[in-house]
DRENTORKOL-3810 file (N, C-alpha, C; in nm, 4 decimals):
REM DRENTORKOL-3810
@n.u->-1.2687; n.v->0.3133; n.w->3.4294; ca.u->-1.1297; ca.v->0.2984; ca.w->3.3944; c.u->-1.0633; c.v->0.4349; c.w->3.3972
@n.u->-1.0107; n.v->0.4469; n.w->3.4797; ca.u->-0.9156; ca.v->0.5788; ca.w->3.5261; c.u->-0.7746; c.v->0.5915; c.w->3.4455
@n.u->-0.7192; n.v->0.7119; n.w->3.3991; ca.u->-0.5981; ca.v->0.7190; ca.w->3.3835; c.u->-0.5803; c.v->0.6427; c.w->3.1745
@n.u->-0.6726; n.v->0.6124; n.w->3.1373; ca.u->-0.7062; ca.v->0.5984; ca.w->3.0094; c.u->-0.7243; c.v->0.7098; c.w->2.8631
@n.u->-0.6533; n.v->0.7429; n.w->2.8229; ca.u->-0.6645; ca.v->0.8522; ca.w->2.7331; c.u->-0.6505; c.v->0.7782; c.w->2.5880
@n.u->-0.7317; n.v->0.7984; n.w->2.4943; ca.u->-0.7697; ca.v->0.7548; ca.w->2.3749; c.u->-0.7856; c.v->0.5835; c.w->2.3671
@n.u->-0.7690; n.v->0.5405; n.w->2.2306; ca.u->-0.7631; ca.v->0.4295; ca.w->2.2002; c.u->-0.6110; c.v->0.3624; c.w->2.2538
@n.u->-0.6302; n.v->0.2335; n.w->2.2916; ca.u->-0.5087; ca.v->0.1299; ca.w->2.2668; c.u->-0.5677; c.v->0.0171; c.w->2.2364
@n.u->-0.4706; n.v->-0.0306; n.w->2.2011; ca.u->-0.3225; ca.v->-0.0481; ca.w->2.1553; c.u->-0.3340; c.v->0.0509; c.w->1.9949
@n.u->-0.2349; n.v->0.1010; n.w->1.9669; ca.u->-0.1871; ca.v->0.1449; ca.w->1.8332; c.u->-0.2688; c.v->0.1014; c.w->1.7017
@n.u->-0.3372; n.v->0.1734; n.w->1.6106; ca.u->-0.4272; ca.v->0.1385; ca.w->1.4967; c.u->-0.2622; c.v->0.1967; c.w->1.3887
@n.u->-0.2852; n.v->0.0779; n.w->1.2708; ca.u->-0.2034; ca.v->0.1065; ca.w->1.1319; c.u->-0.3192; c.v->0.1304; c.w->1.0692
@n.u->-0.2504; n.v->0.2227; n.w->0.9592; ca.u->-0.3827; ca.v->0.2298; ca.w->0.8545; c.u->-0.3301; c.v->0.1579; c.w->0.7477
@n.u->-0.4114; n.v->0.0932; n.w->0.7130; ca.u->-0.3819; ca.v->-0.0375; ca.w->0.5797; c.u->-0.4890; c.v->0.0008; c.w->0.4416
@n.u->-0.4489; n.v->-0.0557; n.w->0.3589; ca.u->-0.5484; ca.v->-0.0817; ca.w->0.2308; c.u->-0.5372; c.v->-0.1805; c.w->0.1755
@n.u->-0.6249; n.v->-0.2869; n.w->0.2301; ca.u->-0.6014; ca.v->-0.4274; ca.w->0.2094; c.u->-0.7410; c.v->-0.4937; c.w->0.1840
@n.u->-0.7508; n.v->-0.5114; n.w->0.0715; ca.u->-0.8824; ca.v->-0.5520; ca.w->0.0144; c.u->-0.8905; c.v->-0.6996; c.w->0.0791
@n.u->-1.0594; n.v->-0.7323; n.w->0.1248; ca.u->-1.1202; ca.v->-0.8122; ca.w->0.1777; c.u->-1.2300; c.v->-0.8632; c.w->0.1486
@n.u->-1.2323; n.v->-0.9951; n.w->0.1917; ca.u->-1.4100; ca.v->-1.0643; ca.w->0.1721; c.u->-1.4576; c.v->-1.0439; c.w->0.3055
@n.u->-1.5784; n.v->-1.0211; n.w->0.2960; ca.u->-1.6519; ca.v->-0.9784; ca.w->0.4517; c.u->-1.7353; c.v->-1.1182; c.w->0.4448
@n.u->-1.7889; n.v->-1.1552; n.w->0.5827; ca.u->-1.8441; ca.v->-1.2646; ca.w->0.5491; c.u->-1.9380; c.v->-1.2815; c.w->0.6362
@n.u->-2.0889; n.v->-1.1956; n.w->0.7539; ca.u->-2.1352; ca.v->-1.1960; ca.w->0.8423; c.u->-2.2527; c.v->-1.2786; c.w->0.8523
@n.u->-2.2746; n.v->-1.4195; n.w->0.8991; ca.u->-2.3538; ca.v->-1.4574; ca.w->0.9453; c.u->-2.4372; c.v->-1.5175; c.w->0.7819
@n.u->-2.3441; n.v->-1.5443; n.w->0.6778; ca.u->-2.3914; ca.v->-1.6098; ca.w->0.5507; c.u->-2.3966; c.v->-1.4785; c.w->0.4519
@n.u->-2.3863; n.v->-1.3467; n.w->0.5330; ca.u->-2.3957; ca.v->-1.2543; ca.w->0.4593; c.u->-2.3075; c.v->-1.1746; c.w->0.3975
@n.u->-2.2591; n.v->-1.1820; n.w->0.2295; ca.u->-2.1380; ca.v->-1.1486; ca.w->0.2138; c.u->-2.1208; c.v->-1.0263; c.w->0.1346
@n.u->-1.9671; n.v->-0.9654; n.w->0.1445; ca.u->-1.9753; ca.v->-0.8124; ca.w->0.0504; c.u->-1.7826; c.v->-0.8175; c.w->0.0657
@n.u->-1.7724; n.v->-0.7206; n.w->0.0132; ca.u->-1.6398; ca.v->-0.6733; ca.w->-0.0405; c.u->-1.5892; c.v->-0.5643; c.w->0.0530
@n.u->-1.4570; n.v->-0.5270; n.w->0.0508; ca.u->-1.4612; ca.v->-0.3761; ca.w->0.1562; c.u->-1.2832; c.v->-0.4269; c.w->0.1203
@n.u->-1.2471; n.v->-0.3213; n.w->0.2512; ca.u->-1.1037; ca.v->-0.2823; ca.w->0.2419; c.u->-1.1169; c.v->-0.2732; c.w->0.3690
@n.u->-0.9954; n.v->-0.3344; n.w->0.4235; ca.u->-0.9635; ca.v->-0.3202; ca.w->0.5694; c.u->-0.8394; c.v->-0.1581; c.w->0.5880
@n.u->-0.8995; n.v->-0.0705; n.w->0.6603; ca.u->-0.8665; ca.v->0.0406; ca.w->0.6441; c.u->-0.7568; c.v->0.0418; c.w->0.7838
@n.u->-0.7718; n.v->-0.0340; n.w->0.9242; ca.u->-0.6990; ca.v->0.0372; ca.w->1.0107; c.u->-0.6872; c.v->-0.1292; c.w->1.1126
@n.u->-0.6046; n.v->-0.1474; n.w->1.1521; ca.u->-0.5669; ca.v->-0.2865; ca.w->1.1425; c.u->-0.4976; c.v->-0.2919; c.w->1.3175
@n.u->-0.5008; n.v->-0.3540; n.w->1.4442; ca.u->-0.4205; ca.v->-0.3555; ca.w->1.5425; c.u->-0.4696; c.v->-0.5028; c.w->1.5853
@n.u->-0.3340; n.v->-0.5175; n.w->1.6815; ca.u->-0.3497; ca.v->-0.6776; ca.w->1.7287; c.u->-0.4963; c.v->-0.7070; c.w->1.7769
@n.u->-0.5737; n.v->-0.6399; n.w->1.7857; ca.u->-0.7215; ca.v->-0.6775; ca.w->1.8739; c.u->-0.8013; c.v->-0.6442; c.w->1.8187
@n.u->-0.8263; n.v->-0.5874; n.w->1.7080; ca.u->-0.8973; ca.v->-0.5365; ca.w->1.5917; c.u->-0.8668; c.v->-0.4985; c.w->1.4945
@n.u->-1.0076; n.v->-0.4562; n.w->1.3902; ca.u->-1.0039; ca.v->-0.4272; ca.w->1.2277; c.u->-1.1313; c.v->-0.2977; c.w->1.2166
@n.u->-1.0839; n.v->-0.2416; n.w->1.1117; ca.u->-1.1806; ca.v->-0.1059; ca.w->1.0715; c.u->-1.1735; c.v->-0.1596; c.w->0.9271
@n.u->-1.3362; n.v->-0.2192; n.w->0.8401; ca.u->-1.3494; ca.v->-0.2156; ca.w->0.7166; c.u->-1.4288; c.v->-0.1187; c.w->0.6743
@n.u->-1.3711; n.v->-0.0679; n.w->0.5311; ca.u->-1.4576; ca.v->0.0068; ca.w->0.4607; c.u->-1.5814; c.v->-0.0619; c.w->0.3865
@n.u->-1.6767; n.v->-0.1183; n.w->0.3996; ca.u->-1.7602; ca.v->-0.2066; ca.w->0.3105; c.u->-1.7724; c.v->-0.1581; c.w->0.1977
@n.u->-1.7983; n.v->-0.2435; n.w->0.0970; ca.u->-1.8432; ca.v->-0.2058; ca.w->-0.0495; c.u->-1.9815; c.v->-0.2226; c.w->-0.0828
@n.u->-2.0168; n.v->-0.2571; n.w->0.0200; ca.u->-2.2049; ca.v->-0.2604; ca.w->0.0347; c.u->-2.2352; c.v->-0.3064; c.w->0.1301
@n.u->-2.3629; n.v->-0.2661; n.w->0.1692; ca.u->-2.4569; ca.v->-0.2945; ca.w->0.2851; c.u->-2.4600; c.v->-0.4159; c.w->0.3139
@n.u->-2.4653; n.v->-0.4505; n.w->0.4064; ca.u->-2.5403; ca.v->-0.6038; ca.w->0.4276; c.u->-2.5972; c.v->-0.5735; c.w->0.5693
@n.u->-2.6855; n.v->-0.7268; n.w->0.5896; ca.u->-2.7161; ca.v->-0.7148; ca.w->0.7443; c.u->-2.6195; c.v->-0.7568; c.w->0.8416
@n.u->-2.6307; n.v->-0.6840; n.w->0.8901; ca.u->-2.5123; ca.v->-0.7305; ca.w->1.0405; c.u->-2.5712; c.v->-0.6439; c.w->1.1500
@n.u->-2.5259; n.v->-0.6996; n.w->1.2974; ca.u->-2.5585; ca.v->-0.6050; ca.w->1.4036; c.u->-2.4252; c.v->-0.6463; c.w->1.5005
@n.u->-2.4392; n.v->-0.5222; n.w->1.5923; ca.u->-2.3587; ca.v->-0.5485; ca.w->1.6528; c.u->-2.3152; c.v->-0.7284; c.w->1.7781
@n.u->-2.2613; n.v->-0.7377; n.w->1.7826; ca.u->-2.2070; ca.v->-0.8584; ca.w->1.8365; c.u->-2.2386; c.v->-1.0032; c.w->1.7277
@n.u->-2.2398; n.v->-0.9945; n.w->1.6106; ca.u->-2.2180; ca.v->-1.0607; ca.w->1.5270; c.u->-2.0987; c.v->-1.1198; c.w->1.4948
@n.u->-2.1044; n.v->-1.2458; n.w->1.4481; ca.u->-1.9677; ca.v->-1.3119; ca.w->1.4493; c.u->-1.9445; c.v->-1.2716; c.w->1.2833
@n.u->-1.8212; n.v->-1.2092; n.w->1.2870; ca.u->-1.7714; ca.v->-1.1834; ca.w->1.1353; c.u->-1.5946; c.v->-1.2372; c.w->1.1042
@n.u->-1.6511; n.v->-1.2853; n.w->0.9437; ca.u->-1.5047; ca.v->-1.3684; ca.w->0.8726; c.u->-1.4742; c.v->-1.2773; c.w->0.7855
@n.u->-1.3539; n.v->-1.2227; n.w->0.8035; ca.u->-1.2868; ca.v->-1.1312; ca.w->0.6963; c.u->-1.1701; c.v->-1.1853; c.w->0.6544
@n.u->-1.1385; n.v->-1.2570; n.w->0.5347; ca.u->-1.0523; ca.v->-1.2845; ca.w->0.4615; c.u->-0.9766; c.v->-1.2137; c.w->0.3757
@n.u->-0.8356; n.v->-1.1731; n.w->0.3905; ca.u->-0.7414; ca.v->-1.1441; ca.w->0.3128; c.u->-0.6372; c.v->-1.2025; c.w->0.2084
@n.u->-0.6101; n.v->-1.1858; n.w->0.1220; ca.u->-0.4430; ca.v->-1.2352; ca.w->0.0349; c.u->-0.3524; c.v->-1.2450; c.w->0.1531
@n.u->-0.3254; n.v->-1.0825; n.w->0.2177; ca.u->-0.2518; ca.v->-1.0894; ca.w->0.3105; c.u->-0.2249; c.v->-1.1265; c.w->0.4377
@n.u->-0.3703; n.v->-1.1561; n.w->0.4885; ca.u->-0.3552; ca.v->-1.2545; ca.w->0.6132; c.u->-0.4300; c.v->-1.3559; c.w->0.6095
@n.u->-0.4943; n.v->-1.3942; n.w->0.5750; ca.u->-0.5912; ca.v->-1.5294; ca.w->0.5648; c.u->-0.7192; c.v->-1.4976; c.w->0.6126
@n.u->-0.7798; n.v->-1.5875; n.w->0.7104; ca.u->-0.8683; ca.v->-1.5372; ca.w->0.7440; c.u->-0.8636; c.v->-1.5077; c.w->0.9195
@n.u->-0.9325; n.v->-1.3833; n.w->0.9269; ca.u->-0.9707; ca.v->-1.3720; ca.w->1.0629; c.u->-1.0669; c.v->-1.3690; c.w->1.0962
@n.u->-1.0908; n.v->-1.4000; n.w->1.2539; ca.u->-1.2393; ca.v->-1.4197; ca.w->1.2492; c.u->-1.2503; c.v->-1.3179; c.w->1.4175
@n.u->-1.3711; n.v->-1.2248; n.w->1.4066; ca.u->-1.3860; ca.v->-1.1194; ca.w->1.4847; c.u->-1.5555; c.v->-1.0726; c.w->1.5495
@n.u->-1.5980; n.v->-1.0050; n.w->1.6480; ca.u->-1.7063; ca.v->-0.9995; ca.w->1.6614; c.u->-1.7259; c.v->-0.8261; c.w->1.6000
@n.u->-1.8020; n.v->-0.8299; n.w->1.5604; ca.u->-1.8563; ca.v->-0.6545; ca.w->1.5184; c.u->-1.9063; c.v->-0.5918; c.w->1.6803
@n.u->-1.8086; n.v->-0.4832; n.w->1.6722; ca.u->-1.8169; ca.v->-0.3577; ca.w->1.8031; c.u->-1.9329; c.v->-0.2505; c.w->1.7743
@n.u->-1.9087; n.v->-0.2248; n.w->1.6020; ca.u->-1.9961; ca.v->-0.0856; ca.w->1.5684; c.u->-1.9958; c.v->-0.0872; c.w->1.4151
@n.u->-2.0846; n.v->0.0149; n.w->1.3927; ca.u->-2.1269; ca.v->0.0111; ca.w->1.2615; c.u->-2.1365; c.v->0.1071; c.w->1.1968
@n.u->-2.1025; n.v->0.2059; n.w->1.1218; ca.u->-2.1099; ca.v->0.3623; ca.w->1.0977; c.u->-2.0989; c.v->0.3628; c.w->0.9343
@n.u->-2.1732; n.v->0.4395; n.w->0.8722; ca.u->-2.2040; ca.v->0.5082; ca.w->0.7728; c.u->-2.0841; c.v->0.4011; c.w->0.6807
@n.u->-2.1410; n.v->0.3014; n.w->0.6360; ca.u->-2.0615; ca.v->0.1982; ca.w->0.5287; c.u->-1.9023; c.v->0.1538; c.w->0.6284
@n.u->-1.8782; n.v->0.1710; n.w->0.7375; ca.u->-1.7616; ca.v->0.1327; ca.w->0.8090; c.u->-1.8085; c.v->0.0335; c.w->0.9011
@n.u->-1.7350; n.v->-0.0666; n.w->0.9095; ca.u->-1.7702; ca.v->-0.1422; ca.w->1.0604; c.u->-1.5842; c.v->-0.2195; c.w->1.1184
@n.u->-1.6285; n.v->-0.2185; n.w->1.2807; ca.u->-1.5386; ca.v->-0.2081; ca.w->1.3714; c.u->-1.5938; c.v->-0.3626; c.w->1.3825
@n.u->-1.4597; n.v->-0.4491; n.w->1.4235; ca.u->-1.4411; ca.v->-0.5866; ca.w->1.5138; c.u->-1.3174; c.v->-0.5567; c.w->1.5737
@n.u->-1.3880; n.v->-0.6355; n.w->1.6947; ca.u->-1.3044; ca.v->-0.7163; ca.w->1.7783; c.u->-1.2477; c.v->-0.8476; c.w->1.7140
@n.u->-1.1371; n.v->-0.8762; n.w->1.6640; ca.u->-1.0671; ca.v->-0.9732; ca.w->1.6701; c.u->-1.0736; c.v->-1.1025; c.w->1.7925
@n.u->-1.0958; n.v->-1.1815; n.w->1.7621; ca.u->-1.1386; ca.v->-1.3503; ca.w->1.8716; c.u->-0.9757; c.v->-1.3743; c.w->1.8809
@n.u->-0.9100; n.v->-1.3856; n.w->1.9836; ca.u->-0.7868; ca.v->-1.3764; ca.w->2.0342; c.u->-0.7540; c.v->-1.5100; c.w->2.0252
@n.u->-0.7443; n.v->-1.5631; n.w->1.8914; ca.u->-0.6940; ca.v->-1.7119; ca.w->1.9577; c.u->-0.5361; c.v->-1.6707; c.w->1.8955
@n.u->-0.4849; n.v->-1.7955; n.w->1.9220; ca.u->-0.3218; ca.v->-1.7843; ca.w->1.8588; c.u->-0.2720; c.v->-1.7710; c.w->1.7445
@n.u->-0.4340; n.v->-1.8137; n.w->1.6317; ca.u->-0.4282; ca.v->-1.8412; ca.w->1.4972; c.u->-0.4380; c.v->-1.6720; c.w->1.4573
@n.u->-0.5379; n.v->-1.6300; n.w->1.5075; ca.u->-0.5395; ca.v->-1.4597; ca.w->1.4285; c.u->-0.4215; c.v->-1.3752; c.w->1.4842
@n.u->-0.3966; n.v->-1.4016; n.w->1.5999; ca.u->-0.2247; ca.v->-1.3178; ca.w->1.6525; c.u->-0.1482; c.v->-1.3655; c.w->1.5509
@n.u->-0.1141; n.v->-1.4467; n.w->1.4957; ca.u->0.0148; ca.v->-1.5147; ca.w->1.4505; c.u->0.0103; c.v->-1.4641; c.w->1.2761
@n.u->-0.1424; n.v->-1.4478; n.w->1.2582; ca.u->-0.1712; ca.v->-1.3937; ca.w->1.0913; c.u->-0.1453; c.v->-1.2438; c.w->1.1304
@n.u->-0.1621; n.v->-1.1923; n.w->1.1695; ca.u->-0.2113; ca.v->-1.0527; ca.w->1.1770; c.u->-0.0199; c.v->-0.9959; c.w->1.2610
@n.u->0.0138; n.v->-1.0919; n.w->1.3516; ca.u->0.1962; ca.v->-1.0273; ca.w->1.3989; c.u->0.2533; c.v->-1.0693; c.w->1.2019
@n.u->0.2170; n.v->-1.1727; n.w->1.1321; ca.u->0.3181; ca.v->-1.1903; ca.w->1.0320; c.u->0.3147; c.v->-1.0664; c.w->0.8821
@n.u->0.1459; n.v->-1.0431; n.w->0.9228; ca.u->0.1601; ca.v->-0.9046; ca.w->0.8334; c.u->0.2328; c.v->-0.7662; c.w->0.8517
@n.u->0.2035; n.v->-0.7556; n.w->1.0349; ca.u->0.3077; ca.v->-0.6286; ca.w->1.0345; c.u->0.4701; c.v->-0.6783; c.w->1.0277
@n.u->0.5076; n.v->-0.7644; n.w->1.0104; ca.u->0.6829; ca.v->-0.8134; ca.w->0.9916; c.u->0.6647; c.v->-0.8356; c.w->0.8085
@n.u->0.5920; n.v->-0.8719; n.w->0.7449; ca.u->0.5947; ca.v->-0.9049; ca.w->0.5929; c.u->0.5858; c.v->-0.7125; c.w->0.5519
@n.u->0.5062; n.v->-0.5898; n.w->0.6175; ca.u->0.4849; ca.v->-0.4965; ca.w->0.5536; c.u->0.5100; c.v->-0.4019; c.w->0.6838
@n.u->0.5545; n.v->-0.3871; n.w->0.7275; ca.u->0.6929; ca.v->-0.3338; ca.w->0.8124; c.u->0.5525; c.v->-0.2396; c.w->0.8727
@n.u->0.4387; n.v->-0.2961; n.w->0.9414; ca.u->0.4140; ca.v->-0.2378; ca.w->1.0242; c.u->0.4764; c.v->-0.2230; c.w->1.2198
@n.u->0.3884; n.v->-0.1460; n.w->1.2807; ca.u->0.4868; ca.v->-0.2267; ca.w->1.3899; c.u->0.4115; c.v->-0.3246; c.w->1.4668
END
């Protein structure tokens, strides 16, 4: 991929407490950095997960989304967001409810 310089689309940084939910395996965290195609949580504990795991992260503020895990780093983990119409439509109504863009 030519002509590509950093990340896209645009990351917000959020602090939006969450239920993590991987594969029956559950923990607490904060969703730290938030864009239409993904999520960055801070976990509040370990659990098992690996990469390409299907993960449910539930919010107050958006409901639930549901995403595959990209990566995993020192108590942080990265998803991909599952693109259906239901997580676009939670995730466009949070940045219009909290004036992201």
């Amino acid at each position: 991929m030519t002509g590509l310089t950093g990340r896209a689309p645009k990351r917000d940084k959020t602090m939006v407490k969450a239920k993590i939910d991987c594969m029956g395996q559950k923990t607490t965290g904060l969703v730290i950095d938030l864009s239409r195609h993904g999520i960055c949580i801070q976990l509040a504990d370990s659990i098992p997960m690996a990469r390409g795991d299907k993960v449910d992260v539930e919010t107050e503020e958006m409901g639930l989304l549901v995403g595959t895990i990209r990566w995993i780093r020192g108590g942080r983990m990265g998803a991909a967001l599952v693109l259906t119409s239901n997580n676009r439509a939670k995730v466009e109504s949070y940045y219009k409810m909290f004036g992201h863009n």
